[in-house]
C-alpha positions in Angstrom: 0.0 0.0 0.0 2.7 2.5 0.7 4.5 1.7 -2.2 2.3 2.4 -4.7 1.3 5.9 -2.7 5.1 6.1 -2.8 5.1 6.0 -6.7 1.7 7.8 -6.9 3.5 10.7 -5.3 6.5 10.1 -7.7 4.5 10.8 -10.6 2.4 13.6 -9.3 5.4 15.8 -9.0 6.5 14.6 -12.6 3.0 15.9 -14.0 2.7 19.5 -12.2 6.0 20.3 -11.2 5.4 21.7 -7.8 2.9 20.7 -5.0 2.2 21.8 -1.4 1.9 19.3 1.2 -1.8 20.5 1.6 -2.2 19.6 -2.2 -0.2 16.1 -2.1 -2.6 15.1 0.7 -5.6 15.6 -0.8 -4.6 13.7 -3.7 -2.8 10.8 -1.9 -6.7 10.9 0.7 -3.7 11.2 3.2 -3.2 13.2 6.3 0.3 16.0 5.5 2.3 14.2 8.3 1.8 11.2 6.6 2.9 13.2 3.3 6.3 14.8 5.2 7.3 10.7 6.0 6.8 9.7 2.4 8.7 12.5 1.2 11.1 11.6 3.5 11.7 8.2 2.7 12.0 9.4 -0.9 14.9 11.3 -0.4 16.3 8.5 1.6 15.7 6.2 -1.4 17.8 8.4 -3.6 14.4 10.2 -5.4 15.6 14.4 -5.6 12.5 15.8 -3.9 13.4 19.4 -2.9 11.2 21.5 -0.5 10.9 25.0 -1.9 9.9 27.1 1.3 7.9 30.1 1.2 4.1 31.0 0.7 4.6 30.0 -3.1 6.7 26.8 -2.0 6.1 22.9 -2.4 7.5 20.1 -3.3 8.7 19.6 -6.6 11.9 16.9 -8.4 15.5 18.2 -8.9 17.5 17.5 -12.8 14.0 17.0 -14.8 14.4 13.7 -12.4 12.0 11.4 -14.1 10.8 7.4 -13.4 10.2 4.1 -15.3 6.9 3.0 -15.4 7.7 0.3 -12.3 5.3 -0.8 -9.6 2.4 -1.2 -12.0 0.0 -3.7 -11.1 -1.5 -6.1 -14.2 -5.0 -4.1 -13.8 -3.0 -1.0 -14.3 -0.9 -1.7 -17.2 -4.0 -3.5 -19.0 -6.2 -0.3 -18.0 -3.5 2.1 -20.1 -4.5 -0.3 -22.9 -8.3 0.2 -22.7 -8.1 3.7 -22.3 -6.4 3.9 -26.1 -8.9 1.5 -27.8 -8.8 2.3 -31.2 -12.0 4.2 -32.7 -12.6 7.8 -31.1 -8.7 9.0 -31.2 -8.5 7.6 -34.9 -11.6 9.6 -35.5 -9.8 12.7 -34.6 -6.1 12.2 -36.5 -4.7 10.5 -33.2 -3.9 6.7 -34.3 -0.4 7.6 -35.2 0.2 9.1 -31.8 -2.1 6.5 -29.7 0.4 3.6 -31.5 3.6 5.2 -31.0 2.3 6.2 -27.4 1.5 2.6 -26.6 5.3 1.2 -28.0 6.8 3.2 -26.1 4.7 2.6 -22.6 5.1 -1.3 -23.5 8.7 -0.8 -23.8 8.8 0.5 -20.1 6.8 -2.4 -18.9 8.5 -5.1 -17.6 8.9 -8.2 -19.6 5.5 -9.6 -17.2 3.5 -7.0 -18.0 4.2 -7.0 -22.2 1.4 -9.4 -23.0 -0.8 -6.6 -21.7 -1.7 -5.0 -25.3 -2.9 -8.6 -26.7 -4.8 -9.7 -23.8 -6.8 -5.8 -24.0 -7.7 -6.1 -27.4 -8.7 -10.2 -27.3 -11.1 -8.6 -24.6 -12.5 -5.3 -25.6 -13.5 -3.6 -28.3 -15.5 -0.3 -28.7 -17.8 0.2 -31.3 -18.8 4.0 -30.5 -21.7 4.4 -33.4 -24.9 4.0 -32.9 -27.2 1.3 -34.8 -28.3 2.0 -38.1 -26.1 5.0 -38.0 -23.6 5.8 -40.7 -19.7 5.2 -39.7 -17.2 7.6 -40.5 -16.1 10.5 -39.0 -17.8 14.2 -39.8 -15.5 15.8 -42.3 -14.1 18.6 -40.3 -13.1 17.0 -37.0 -9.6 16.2 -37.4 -9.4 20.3 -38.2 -11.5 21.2 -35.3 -9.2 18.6 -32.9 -6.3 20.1 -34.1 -7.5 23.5 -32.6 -8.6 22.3 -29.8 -5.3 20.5 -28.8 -3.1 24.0 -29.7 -6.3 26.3 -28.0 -6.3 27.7 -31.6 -9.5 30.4 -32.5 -11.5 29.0 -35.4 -13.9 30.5 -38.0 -16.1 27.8 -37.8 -19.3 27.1 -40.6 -22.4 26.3 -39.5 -25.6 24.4 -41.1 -28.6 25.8 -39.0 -31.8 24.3 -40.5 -31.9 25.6 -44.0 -29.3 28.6 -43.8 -25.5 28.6 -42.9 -24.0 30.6 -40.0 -21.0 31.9 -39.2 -18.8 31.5 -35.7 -15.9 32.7 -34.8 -15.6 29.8 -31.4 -12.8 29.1 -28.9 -12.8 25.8 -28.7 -13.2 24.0 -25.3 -13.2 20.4 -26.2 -15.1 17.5 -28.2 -17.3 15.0 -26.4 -18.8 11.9 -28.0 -22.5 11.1 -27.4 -23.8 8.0 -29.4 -22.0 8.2 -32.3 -22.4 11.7 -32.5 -19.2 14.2 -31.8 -20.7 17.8 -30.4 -18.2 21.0 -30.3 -18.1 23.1 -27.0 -16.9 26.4 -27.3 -16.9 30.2 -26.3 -18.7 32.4 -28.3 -18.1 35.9 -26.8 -19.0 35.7 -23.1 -21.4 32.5 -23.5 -20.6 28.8 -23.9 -22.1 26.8 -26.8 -22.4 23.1 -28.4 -22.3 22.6 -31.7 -22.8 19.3 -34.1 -19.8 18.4 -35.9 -21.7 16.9 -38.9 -23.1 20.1 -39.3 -20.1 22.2 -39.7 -19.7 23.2 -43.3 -16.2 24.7 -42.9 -13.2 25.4 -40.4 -10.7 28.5 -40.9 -8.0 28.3 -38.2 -7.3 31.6 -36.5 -3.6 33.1 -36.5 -3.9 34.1 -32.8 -4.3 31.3 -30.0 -7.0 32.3 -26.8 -6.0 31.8 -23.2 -8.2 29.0 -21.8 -10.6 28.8 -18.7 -8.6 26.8 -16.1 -12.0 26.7 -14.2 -14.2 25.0 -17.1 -15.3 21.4 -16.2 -16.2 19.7 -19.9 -17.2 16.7 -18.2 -19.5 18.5 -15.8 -20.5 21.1 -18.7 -21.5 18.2 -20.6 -23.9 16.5 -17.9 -25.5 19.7 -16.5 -26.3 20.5 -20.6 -27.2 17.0 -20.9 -29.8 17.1 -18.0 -30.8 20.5 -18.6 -32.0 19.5 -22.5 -33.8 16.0 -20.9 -35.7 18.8 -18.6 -36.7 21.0 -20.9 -37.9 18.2 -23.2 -39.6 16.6 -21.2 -41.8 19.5 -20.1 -45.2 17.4 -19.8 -46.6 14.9 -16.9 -48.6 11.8 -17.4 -50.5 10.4 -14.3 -50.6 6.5 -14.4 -51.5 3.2 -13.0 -48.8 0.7 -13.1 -48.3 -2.6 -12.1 -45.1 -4.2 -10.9 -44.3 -5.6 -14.4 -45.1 -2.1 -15.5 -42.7 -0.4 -13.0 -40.1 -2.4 -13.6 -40.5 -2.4 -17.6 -40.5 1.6 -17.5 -37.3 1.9 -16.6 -36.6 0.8 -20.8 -39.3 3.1 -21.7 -38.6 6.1 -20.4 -36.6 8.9 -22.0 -33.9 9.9 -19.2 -32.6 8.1 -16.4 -34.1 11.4 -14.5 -37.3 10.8 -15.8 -37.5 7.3 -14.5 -35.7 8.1 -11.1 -38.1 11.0 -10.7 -41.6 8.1 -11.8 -40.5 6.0 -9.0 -39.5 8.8 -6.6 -43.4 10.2 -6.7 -45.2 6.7 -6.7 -47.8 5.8 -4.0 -48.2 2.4 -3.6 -49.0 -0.4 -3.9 -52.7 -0.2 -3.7 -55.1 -3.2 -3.0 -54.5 -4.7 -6.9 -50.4 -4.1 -5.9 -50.3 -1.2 -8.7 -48.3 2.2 -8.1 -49.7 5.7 -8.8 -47.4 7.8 -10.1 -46.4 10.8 -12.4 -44.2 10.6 -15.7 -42.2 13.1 -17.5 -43.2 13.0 -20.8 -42.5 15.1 -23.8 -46.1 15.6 -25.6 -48.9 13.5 -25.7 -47.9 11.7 -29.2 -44.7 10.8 -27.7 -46.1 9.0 -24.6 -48.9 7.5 -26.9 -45.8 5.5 -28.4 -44.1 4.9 -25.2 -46.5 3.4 -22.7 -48.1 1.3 -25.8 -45.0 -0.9 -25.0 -46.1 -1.9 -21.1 -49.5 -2.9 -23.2 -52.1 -4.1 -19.5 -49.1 -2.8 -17.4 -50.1 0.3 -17.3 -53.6 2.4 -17.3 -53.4 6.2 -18.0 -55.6 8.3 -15.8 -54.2 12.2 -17.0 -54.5 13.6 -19.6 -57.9 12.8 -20.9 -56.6 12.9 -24.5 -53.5 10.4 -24.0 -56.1 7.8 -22.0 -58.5 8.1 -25.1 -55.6 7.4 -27.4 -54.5 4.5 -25.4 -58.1 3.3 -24.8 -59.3 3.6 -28.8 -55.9 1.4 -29.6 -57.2 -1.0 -26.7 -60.4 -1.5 -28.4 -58.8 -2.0 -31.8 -56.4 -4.5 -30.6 -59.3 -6.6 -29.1 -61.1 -6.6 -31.8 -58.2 -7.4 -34.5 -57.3 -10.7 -32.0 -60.9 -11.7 -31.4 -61.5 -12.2 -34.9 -60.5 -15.3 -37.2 -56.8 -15.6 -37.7 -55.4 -14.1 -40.9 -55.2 -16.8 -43.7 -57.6 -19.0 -42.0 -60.7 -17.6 -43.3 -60.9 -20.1 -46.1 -60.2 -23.7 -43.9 -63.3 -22.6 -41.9 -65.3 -21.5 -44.7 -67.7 -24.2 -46.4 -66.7 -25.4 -49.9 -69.3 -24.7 -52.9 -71.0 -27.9 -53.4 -71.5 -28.6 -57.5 -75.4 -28.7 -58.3 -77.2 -32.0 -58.9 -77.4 -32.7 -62.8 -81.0 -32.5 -63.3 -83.3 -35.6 -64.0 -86.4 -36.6 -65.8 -89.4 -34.5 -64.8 -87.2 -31.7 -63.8 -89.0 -29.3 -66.2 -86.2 -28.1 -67.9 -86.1 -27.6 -71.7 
């Protein structure tokens, strides 16, 4: 255990430099005296930590001192593997790097550890696209990676229903949702999103922008995320559900929130063992669709329209399944009998 917090601390100061006790503590999930006795056992190990005193002091490594990748665990050298699955970085001009990356964190590995590449990809593969969805990258993201890597201003392009746009965007990042690679980026004072496939054109800036240390993509990304789900999904549905029908929602519904929030406000069971509940919907004709899947799992009681929907496509169902069976018609019809050849004294001519 205090090995590997040992080399954790090691390679902390190798990526930023310098780091207060207070800092290398919170990392590490460690008290700072624990933090002084590790540095200390460094420096008795021959690792060049140097104190820096002062308000602006820390910690930081002597010479450019730097350390082989020893000490790794198999999870953790087959992890660095995952993390560079082919697919996304290829996408975005990166394969050349991601392969010459990976030679040269295999040639650090000890000779254990070098089977850690094959055993990765015999296990996992990502396949990022959506079904049904066309594979390839959009046409400008290489370009618009390029900028973001370098903090480079663009003149970006933009397809906005029928008419094109123009943007001049600092770009933040480029996050990958279903397939589908989204831009974020300053424009003036506000943050935006932006669909790659629908960028017509990237001009790269001569001048470079000085980035917002304090912008979380990640978190960006969820609270737009959430914030879109919500605003969708401005309607509410009241419903009956039974067990199967609570349990079945969770597929149905359109955002985790959505069903989290359904199960939050149910009452239940009553004395058939249904729930009452509300559900975020997004109209009417959307929820028609939806809760036609949970078929007698579920009974709508608001809004009067969506229960009359539900009801008139209960009625038609009944009636399609309580008549004959398609293509049976004819086995259950009688055949045409041929008519008696007429006889003497029949009258006819």
């Amino acid at each position: 255990m205090r090995a590997a917090r040992l080399i954790s601390l090691v390679l902390l100061l190798q990526a930023r430099e310098t780091m207060t006790a207070a800092e290398l503590a919170r990392e590490l999930e460690v008290s700072e005296r624990t933090v002084y006795r590790d540095v200390l056992a460094l420096s008795a190990a021959g690792v060049p930590v140097y104190a820096d005193r002062g308000r602006a002091g820390g910690y930081r490594l002597l010479g450019g001192y730097r350390t082989r990748l020893t000490g790794l665990t198999r999870d953790e050298a087959e992890a660095l593997f995952l993390a560079g699955l082919p697919g996304p970085a290829g996408d975005m001009g990166l394969a050349d790097a991601v392969a010459s990356a990976e030679l040269k964190v295999l040639a650090a590995l000890p000779p254990t550890l070098r089977d850690a590449p094959a055993r990765t990809g015999q296990r996992f593969h990502l396949d990022v696209p959506g079904w049904f969805r066309e594979v390839g990258p959009p046409p400008w993201l290489t370009e618009l990676a390029g900028a973001v890597w370098r903090d480079r201003v663009v003149e970006l392009r933009y397809r906005r229903g029928d008419r094109e746009v123009t943007r001049t965007v600092r770009p933040y990042g480029l996050v990958l949702k279903n397939g589908v690679w989204y831009l974020v980026g300053r424009v003036g004072d506000n943050v935006r999103t932006y669909r790659v496939d629908r960028v017509t054109g990237v001009q790269l800036g001569p001048e470079t922008f000085d980035r917002d240390e304090d912008f979380d993509l990640a978190g960006h990304w969820r609270e737009q995320a959430e914030a879109f789900h919500r605003g969708v999904l401005r309607e509410r549905a009241t419903v009956r559900l039974s067990p199967a029908g609570l349990r079945q929602l969770r597929h149905l519904a359109d955002a985790p929130f959505a069903y989290d929030e359904a199960v939050a406000a149910a009452d239940g069971p009553d004395g058939q063992g249904w729930f009452l509940t509300r559900l975020p919907v997004e109209s009417v004709d959307v929820a028609y669709h939806q809760l036609l899947g949970l078929g007698p799992e579920v009974e709508v009681l608001d809004p009067p329209e969506l229960r009359a929907r539900l009801a008139e496509a209960a009625e038609r169902m009944a009636r399609r399944y309580a008549g004959p069976q398609p293509g049976r018609e004819r086995e259950r019809e009688p055949q045409p009998q041929p008519a008696p050849a007429p006889g003497p004294g029949s009258g006819q001519r």
